[in-house]
N, C-alpha and C positions, 0 to 999 in steps of 0.2 A: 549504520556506522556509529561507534561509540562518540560521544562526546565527553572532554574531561572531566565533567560533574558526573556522567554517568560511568565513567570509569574508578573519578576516586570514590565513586557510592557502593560499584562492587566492590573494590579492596577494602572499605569499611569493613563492611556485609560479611567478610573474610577475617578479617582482622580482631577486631572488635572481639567477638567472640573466643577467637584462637588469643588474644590478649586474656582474655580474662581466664581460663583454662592453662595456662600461661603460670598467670603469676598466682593462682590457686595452688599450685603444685609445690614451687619453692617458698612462698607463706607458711604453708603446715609442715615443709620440709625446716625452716626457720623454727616456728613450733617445737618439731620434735627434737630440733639442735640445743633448743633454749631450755627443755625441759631436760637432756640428759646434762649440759652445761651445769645444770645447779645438782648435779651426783658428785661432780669433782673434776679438776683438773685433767686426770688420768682418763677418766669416762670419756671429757669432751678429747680428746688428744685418740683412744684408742677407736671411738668414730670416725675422726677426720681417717686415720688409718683406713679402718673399714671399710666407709664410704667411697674411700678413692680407688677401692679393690672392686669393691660391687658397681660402681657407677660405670667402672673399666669394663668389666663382663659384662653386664647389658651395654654398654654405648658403645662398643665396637659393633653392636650389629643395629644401631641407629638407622642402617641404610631400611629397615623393614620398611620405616615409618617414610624415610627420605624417597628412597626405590618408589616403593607403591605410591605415593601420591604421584608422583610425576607419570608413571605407566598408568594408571588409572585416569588420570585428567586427560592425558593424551587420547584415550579411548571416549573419555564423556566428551571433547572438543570434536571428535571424528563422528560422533552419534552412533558410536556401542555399546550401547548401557549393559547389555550381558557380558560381554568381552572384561568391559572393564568393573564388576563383581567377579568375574572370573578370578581374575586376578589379582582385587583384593583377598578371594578366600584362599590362591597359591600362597601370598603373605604372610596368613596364619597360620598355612601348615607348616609353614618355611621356620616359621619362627616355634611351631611346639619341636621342631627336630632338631633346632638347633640350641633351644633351651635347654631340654633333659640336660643329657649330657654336661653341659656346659654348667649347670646347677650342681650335677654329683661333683663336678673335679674342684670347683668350687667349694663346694661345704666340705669334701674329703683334705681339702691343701690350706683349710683354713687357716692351719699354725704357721707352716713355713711360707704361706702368702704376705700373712703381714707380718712376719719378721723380716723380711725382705727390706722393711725401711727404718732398722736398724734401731728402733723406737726403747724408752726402760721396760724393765719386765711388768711393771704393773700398766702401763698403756698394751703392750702386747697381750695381753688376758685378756683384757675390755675388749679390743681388736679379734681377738679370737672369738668370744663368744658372740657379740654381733655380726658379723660374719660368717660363722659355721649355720647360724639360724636364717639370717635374712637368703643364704643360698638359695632355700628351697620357694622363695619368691622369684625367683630369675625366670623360668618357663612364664608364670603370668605378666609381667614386665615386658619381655619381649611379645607375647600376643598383645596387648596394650598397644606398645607401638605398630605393629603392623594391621590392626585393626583401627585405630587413628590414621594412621597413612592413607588407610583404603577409605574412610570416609571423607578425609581431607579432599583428597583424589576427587570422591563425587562432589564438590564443591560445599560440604555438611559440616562447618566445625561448632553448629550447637551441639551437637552428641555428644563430643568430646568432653565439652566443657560442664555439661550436666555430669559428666561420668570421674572428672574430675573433684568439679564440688563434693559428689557424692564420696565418694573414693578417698581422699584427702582428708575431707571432714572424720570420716568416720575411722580414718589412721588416728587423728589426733585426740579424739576421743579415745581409743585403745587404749594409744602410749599414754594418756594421762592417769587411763582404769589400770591400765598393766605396771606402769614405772612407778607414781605417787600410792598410787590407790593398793594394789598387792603385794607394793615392794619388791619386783621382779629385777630390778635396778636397767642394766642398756639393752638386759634379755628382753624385755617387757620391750623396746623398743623396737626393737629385731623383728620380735612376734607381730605386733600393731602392723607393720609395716609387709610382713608377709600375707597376711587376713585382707585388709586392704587392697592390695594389688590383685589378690587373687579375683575379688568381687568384682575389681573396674572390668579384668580383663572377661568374666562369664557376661557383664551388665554390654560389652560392648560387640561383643563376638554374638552377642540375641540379634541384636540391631542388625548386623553385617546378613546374617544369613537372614532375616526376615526380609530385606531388600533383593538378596540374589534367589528366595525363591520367588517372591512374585514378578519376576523376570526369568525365571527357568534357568538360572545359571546353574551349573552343577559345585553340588557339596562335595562331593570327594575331591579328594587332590588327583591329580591325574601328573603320573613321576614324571613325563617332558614337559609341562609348562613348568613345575617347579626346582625341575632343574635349569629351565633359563630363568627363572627368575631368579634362581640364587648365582647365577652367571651374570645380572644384570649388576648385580647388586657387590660383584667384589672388588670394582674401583670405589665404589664409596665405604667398602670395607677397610679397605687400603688405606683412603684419607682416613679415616675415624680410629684405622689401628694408630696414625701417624699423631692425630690430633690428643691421642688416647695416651701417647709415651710422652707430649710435651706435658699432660697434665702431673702423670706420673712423677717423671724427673723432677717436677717442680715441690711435688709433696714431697718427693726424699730428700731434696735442698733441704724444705723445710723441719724435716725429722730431725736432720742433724746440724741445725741451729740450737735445736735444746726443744724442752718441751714445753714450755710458754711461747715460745715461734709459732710451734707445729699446731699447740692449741689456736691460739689467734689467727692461722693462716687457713684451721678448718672451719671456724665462723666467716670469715671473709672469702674462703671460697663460694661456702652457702651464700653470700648475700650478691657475690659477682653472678655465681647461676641465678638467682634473683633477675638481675640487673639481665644477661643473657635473655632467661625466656620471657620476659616481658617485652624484649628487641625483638624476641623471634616472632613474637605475632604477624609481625610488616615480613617477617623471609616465610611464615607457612602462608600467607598471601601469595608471594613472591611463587611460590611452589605451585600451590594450585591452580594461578592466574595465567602462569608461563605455560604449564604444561598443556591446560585447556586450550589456552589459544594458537599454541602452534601445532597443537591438532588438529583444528582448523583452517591453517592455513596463515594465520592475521598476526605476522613479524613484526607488521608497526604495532598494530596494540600492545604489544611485550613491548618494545624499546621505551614506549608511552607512559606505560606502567611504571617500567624500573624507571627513568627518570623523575616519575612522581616519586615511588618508595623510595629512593635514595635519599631524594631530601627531606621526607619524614623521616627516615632513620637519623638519618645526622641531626637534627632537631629533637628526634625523642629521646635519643642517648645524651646530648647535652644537658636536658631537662633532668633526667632520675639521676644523671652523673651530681649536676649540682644539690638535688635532695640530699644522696650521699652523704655528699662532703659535708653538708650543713648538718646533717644529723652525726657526724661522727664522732661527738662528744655526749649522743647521750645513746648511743642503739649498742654499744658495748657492755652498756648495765644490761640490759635484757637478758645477755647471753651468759655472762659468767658473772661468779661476787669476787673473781681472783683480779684484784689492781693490777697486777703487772700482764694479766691475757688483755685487760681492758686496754691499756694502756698502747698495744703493741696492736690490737685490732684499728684503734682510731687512725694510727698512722697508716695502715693498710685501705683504710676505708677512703683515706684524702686520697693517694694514689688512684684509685677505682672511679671514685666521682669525678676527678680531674682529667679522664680518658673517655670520659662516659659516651662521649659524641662517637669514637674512632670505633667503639664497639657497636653503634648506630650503624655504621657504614659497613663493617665486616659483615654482619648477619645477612642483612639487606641482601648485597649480593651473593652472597653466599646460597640465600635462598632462590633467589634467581638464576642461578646457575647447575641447582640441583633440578629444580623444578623443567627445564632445560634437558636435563640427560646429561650433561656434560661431564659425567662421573671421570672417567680416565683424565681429563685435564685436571678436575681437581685433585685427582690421587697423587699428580706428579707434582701439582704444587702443594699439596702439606707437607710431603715428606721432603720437597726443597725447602720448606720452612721448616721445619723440624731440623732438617743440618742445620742451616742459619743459625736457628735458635738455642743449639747446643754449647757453644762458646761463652756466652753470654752467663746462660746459667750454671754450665757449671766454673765459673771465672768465681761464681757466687760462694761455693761449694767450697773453692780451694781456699776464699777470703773469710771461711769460718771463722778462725781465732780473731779475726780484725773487726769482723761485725760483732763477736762479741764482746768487744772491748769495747764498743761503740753502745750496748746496749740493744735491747730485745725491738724496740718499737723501730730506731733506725734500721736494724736485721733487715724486720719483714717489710718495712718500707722499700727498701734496695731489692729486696726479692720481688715484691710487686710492682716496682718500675721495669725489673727485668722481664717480667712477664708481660709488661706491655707493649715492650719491644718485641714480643713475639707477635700482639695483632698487630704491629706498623708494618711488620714484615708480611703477614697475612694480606691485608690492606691491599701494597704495592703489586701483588699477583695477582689479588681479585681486579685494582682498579684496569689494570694493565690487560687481563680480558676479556673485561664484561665493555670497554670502548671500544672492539673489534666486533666482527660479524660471523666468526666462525660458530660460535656457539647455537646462532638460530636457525635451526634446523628444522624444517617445520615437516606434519604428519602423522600417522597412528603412533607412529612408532619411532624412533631416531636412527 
């Protein structure tokens, strides 16, 4: 029987690792924001653009990494260890079929994709050419995550995070030899960034299938498990499309505030994903630990769990929220030498560290609840928050001429309070069914 020292030593054991893999990621992602920041205004302005196109195309099929770890843990709880390499290696073929593609329509719609947020023509250029290049990273990005998923799954998240230092490090090394060093200007970043991913995801997919042969699992995809698997995986497609148009809507807000907004609102989105997967370490616990155990059978250790990680969550996010807010008079210089982007980030940055706790608690159970199966409950609650939340922002939208009359730092300030009213809204649905029992569902399988 567990006891709670031996419970919260595994969620460490978990944690700890997927923490620092974590926040490896948007560090050098910070990096490569700060190094194209000092190209110019435009530069940093025609990324956020970019960014929020590509992050869109890979993170609608975030279920690889969500999906597979809960199906996989489910099978290491039952005592499948072949079953569940199985079906991490369905994950990866899942994800090179669903990558191609999705990388050509991408690097072919580069132009009219980010015109779309209505941006000046010199930000839409920078947006286009980063973008048309970082496409042809999309297939390795998604193997990435579905090959994370599947280790996560086996309870492994040192690999990960070896694959990330490695990986990361060696992005930021690029963009510094490609942007400073050849003068390739946000291409050179684009480039770095496609070289990089490609590497994580061969360095991680060695790993994957060196475990499932010496358990005899088979390498080829086999078309019926991979067709349920990508049947498992389209309520969490659903929520992630839904989670995917809040973020969306919110960068067009921010387009057409001006482009000191849009610049300021694309550092402060970097530093909130920051703030995100450093929270998330406690939800890919939450995933692994849920899944494992109620394929086992052991309901109480889940509920035991998440009432531990809940209140680590709320506690961890108070803690980076108040770093935040204390640094946000000097983590602005880093990113641009433009006063007026600095100026409008700092006020963005109080807002983020002042909510830091409520993003604590969102992740937490959010990971709990993926980790679980619960995919179709939560499909139906983003896209109820996404209604909810569209009022709000765009109320924002229609108060254009008044925020700026009000000034560039007030703008994105009111824009970043609006966006946190979309996790209270978040919040209210996860607290509302992670205190009920319908979710635990125990088994190989859900």
């Amino acid at each position: 029987m567990r006891t709670p020292n031996s419970q919260s030593r595994e969620i460490l054991a978990l944690a700890l690792p997927a923490f620092l893999a974590l926040v490896a990621e948007p560090l050098f992602l910070l990096a490569d924001t700060a190094i194209v920041g000092h190209l110019g205004t435009a530069q940093l302005a025609g990324l956020g653009v970019a960014s929020a196109i590509l992050v869109t195309a890979a993170g609608v099929f975030v279920f690889l990494a969500y999906g597979t770890t809960s199906i996989v843990a489910r099978q290491v709880g039952a005592g499948h260890e072949r079953a569940a390499l199985a079906s991490g290696l369905d994950g990866i073929w899942l994800a090179l079929i669903l990558g191609v593609p999705t990388a050509v329509g991408v690097g072919l719609g580069a132009a009219p994709l980010s015109g779309l947020f209505g941006a000046s023509a010199d930000v839409l250029g920078q947006a286009t050419i980063y973008l048309a290049i970082s496409a042809a990273g999309i297939p390795a990005m998604l193997v990435v995550l579905a090959a994370t998923g599947a280790l996560r799954g086996l309870q492994d998240t040192r690999t990960p995070l070896v694959a990330s230092v490695l990986g990361f490090g060696g992005n930021l090394v690029l963009n510094l030899w490609f942007v400073l060093g050849l003068g390739w200007g946000i291409a050179g970043s684009a480039w770095g960034t496609v070289l990089a991913q490609s590497a994580m995801a061969l360095g991680l997919v060695a790993v994957v299938v060196r475990r499932a042969l010496q358990v005899h699992a088979p390498l080829r995809p086999e078309p019926g498990r991979v067709v349920r698997a990508a049947a498992t995986g389209v309520p969490l497609l659903v929520r992630t499309l839904a989670l995917r148009a809040i973020l969306l809507v919110t960068t067009w807000v921010a387009a057409g505030l001006g482009e000191v907004p849009l610049a300021a609102h694309q550092v402060a989105g970097t530093i909130w994903t920051f703030q995100a997967f450093a929270l998330d370490a406690l939800a890919i616990a939450a995933q692994a630990l849920t899944g494992k155990a109620l394929g086992a059978g052991d309901a109480a250790a889940v509920r035991a769990a998440t009432t531990t990680m809940i209140r680590w969550g709320a506690w961890a996010g108070l803690g980076l929220g108040l770093l935040l807010a204390a640094g946000s008079g000097v983590l602005p210089v880093v990113f641009t030498a433009d006063p007026a982007v600095r100026a409008a980030l700092a006020a963005a940055l109080l807002v983020i560290g002042a909510t830091g706790w409520l993003s604590g608690l969102v992740f937490v159970v959010d990971g709990v609840l993926i980790g679980a199966g619960d995919g179709r409950w939560l499909a139906g609650a983003m896209a109820a928050t996404l209604a909810l939340y569209l009022p709000f922002v765009l109320a924002v939208r229609w108060q254009t001429p008044v925020l700026a009359g009000l000034g560039d730092p007030v703008a994105v300030a009111v824009l970043w309070a609006v966006f946190m009213v979309f996790m209270g809204i978040r919040w209210g649905f996860l607290w509302h069914r992670v205190r009920g029992d319908v979710w635990l569902v125990t088994g190989a399988e859900r």
